[in-house]
C-alpha positions in Angstrom: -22.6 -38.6 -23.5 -25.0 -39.9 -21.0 -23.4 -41.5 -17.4 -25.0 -42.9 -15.0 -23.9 -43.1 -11.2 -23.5 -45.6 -9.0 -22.4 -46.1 -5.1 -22.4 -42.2 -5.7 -21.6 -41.1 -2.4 -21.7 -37.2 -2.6 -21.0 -37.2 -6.4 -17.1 -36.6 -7.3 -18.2 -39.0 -10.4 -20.9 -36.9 -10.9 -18.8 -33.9 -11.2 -16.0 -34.9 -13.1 -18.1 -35.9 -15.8 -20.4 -33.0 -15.4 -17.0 -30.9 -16.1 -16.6 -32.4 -19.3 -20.0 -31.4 -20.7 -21.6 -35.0 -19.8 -25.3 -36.0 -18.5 -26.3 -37.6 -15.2 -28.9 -40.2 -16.0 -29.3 -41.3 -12.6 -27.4 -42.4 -9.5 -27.7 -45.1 -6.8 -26.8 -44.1 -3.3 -27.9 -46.0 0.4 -26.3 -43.4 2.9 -28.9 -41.0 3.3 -26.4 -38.1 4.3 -24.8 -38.8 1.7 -27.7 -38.3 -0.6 -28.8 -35.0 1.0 -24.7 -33.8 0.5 -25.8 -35.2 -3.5 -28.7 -32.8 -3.9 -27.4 -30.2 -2.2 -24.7 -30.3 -4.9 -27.1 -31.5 -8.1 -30.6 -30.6 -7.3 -33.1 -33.3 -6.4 -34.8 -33.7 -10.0 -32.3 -37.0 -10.8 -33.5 -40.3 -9.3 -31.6 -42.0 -6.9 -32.2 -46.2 -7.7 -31.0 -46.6 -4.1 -29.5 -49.8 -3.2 -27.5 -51.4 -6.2 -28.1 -55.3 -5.5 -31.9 -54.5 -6.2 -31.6 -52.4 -9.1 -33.5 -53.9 -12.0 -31.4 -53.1 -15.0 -34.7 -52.5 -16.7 -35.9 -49.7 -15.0 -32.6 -47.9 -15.7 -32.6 -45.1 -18.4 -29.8 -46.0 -21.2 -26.4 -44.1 -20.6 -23.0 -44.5 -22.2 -20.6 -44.3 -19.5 -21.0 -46.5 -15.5 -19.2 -44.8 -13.0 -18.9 -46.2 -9.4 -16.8 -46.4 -6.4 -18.3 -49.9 -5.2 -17.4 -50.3 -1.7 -14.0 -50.6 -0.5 -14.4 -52.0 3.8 -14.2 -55.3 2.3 -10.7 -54.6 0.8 -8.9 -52.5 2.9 -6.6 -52.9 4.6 -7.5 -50.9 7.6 -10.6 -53.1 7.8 -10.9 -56.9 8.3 -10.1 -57.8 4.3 -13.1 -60.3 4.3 -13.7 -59.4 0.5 -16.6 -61.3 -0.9 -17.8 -62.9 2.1 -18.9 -59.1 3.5 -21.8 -58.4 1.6 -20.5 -54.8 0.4 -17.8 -57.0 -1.5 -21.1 -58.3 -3.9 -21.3 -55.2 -4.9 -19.2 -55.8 -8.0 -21.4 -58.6 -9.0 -24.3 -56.5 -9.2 -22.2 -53.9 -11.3 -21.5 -56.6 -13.3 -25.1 -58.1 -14.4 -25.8 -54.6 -15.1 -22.9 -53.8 -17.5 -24.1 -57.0 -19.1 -27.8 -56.2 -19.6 -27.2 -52.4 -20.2 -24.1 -52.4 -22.4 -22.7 -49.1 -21.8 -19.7 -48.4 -24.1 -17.5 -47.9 -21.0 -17.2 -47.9 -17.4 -15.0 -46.5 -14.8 -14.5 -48.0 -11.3 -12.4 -47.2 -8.3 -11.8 -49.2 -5.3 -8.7 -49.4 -2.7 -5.0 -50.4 -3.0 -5.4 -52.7 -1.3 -8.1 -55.4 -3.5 -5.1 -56.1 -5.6 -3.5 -58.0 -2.6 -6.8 -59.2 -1.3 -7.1 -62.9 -1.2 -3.5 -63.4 -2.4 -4.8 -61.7 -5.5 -7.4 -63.8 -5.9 -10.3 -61.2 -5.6 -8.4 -58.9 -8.4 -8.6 -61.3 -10.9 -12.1 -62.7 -10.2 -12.9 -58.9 -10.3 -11.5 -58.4 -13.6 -12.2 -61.5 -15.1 -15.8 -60.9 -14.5 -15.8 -57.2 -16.2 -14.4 -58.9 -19.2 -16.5 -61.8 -19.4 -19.0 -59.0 -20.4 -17.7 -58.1 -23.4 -15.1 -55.3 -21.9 -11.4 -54.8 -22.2 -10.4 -53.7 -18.9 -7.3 -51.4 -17.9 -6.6 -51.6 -14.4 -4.0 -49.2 -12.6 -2.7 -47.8 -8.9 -2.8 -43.9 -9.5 -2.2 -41.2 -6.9 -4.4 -38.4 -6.4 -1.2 -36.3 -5.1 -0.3 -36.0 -8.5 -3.5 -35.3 -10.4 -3.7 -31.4 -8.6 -4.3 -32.3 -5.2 -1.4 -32.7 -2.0 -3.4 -35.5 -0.9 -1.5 -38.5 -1.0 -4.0 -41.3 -2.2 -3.2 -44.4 -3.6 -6.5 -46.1 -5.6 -7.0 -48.6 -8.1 -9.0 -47.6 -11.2 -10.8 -49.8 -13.6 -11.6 -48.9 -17.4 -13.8 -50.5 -19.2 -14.4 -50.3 -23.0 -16.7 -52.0 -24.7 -14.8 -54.2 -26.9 -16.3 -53.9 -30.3 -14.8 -50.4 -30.0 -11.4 -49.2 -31.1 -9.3 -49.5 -28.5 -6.9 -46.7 -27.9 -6.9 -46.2 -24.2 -4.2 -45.9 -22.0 -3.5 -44.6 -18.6 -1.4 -41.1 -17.8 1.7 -41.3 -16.9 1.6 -38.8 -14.2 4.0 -40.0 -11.5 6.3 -36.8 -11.2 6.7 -35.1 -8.0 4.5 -32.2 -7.9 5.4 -28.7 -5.5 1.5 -27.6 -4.1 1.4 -24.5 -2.7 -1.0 -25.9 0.3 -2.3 -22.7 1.2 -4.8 -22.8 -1.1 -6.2 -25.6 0.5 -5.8 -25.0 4.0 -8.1 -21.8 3.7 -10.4 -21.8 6.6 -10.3 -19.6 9.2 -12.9 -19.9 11.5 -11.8 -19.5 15.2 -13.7 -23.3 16.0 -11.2 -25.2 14.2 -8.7 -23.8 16.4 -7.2 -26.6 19.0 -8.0 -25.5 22.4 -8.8 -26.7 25.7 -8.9 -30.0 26.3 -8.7 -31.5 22.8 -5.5 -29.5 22.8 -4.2 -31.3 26.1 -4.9 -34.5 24.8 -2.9 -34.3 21.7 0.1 -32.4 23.6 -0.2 -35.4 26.3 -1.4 -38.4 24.0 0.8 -37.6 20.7 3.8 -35.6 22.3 4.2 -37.0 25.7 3.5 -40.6 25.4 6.2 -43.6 25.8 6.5 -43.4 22.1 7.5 -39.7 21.6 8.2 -38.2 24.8 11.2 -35.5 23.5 11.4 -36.6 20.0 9.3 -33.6 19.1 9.3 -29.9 20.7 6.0 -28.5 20.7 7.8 -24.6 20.5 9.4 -26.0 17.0 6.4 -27.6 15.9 4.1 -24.2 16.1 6.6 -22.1 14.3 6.5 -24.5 10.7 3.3 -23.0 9.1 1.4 -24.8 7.0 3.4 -28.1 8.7 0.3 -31.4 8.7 0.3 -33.9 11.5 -1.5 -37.0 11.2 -2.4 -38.5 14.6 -3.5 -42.2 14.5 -3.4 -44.4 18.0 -0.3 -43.2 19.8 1.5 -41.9 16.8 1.7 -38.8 14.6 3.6 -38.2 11.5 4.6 -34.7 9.7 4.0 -33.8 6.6 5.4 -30.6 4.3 3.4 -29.1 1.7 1.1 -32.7 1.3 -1.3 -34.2 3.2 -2.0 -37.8 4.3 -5.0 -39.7 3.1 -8.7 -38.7 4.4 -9.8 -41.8 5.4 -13.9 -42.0 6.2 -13.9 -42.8 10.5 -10.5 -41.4 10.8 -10.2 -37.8 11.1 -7.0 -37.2 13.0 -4.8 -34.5 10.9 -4.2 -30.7 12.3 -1.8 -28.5 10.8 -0.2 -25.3 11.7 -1.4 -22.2 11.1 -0.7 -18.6 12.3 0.8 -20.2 15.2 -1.8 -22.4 16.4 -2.5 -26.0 15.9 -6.1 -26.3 13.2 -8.2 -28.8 12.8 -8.7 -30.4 9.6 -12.4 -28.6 8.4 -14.6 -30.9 6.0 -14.8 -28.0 4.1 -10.9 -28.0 3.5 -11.4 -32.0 3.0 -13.6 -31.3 0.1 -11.5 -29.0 -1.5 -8.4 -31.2 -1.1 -10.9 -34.4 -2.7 -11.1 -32.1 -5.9 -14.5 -30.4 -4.8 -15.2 -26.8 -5.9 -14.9 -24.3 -3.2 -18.4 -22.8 -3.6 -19.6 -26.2 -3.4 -17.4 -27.4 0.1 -18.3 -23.9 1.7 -22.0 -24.6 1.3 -22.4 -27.8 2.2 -19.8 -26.9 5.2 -22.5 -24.5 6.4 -25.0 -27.3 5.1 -24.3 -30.3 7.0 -22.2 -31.4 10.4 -18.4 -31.4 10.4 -18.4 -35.3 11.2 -20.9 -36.2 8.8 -18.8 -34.8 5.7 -15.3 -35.4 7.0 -16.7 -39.2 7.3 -18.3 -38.3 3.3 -15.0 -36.5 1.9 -13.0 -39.7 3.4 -15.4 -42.3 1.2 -15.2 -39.7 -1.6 -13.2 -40.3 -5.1 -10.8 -37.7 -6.4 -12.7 -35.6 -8.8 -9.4 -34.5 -9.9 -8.5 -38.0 -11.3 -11.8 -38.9 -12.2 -11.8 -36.1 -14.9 -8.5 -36.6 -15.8 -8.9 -40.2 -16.8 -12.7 -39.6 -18.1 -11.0 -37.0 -19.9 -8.8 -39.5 -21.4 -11.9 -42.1 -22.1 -13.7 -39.3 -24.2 -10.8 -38.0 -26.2 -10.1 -41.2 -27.3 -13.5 -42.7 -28.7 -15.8 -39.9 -29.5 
C-alpha cells in the first residue's frame, strides 16, 4: 500500500509503515531541520509539499493510507491551549479537505492528551466530527508509548480512520500491562561530553538539590550510587524514575540519569532510540546534526513503536 506523509517531522510515520513493506508517496514538512533529519533518514528523491494549508490536493500522487501528527502547541497543556484560534490548530482542517478530495481508504493521526480536554471537549468532537463527515469511521484512543517497547512514558491520542464503505473490523490493542524494560539498552551512549561537569553540574546540585524545595530531601552520595536511576529536572523540581523515563518533550530537555557513577545527560541519539528510531539511524544523524536541534526533533517526534503497532493492526485487518 501507498502512504503519504504529512506534518512529517523526521519520519517515525514514515518508518513504521516503511517496516511493514509500505510506500512513501510523499510528505509535507515546514521545519527545515527537520526535513534535512527526513533525508538523512530516506534519501532526498520523495517530494516534500511543504506547508499543508497550501497543498492542492491535486497535485498530490494517489496513496491509500494519510499519516500525520498535525500540530499539538495548540492543545497542550504545557502551552497556552488556544486550539483553533492558533493557526497550527487549522491544521486539521486542511487534513480534512484533503481526506475528502483524495479518499484514502484510511488515515492515522496523533495529537496530545490533552485536545480531548481542550475547549471543555469541544475541539475533540469538532475534530472528530469533521473526519467523519468525510465519509470515515473514526476510532479514537489515549495509548501509551511505555507499553508498545519503549520506557518512555507517553500518553497520545490516536485517530483511525477507515473509509467507510469498507468492512469494518478495527479495533485498538489492549496493551495496558506493566512492562519490565531493561533500560540499558537505551541509555547506550558513552561519550565523555554527555558527562555533567563544571558548572552545569553546580547548577543542578544547587538549583535541583539545594533549593527551598528540596534542600535534604535527597542525598547526592545516594543518588550517584542507583545506576541507571532518570531524573527529570523541570523549574525547581526533579523527579526519579526506575527503569522508565519521563516524556521528551520538544523545548524541554531536562532529564540526566546515572551512570557508572556520574550524572549523564540525556543524548538525542538516546532520545531517538527511546522514540522507536533505529540505532544506525539515531547514531548517524547524532553525528549528523546538533544535540539541540534533535533533542527539540525526537521531543515533536511520534512513537514509531506504536505507529507500527497500530498500522500493523490497520493492514491485517483490511488487506
Amino acid at each position: 500500500m501507498k502512504f503519504i506523509d504529512l506534518c512529517s517531522g523526521i519520519g517515525a510515520a514514515h518508518l513504521a509503515f516503511k517496516k511493514l513493506s509500505c510506500q512513501c508517496v510523499g510528505y509535507a514538512e515546514i521545519d527545515k531541520k527537520a526535513e534535512k533529519t527526513y533525508k538523512l533518514f530516506f534519501g532526498s528523491e520523495l517530494k516534500n509539499y511543504g506547508d499543508l494549508m497550501k497543498i492542492k490536493s491535486s497535485d498530490l500522487p494517489s496513496f491509500d493510507i494519510l499519516l500525520a501528527g498535525f500540530p499539538c502547541q495548540s492543545f497542550s497543556v504545557v502551552g497556552q491551549r488556544k486550539g483553533f484560534i492558533d493557526e497550527r490548530g487549522q491544521i486539521i482542517f486542511g487534513i480534512k479537505n484533503i481526506l475528502k478530495e483524495k479518499k484514502p481508504k484510511f488515515f492515522l493521526l496523533e495529537n496530545v492528551k490533552g485536545i480531548l480536554s481542550a475547549g471543555n471537549g469541544d475541539v475533540i468532537n469538532v475534530i472528530v466530527k469533521g473526519l467523519e463527515a468525510q465519509g470515515y469511521n473514526v476510532y479514537c484512543k489515549t495509548l501509551n508509548s511505555y507499553n508498545y517497547g519503549t520506557p518512555q512514558i507517553r500518553e497520545r491520542v490516536y485517530f483511525v480512520g477507515i473509509r467507510n464503505d469498507l468492512t469494518q473490523k478495527f479495533k485498538f490493542p489492549d496493551n495496558d500491562n506493566n512492562i519490565g524494560y531493561n533500560i540499558q539498552r537505551f541509555l547506550i551512549n558513552n561519550d565523555d561530553k554527555h558527562i555533567l561537569s563544571g558548572k552545569p553540574f553546580e547548577t543542578f546540585k544547587n538549583k535541583y538539590l539545594n533549593n527551598k524545595y528540596n534542600f535534604g530531601k535527597y542525598n547526592f552520595d545516594d543518588l550517584i550510587k542507583s545506576e541507571y536511576l532518570v531524573i527529570d529536572t523541570r523549574q525547581s523540581d526533579l523527579r526519579l524514575y526506575i527503569d522508565k523515563v519521563p516524556t521528551i518533550r520538544t523545548g524541554r530537555q531536562g532529564i540526566i540519569y546515572v551512570k557508572n557513577g556520574k550524572l549523564r545527560k540525556l543524548s538525542a541519539m538516546e532520545a531517538l532510540r527511546l522514540q522507536g528510531f533505529d540505532e544506525d539511524m539515531s547514531i548517524n544523524a547524532d553525528s549528523a546534526f546538533s544535540q539541540t536541534a534533535l533533542l527539540s526533533q525526537a521531543g515533536n517526534a511520534m512513537t514509531v513503536n506504536v505507529m507500527h503497532d497500530l498500522g500493523k493492526i490497520i493492514l491485517e485487518s483490511y488487506t
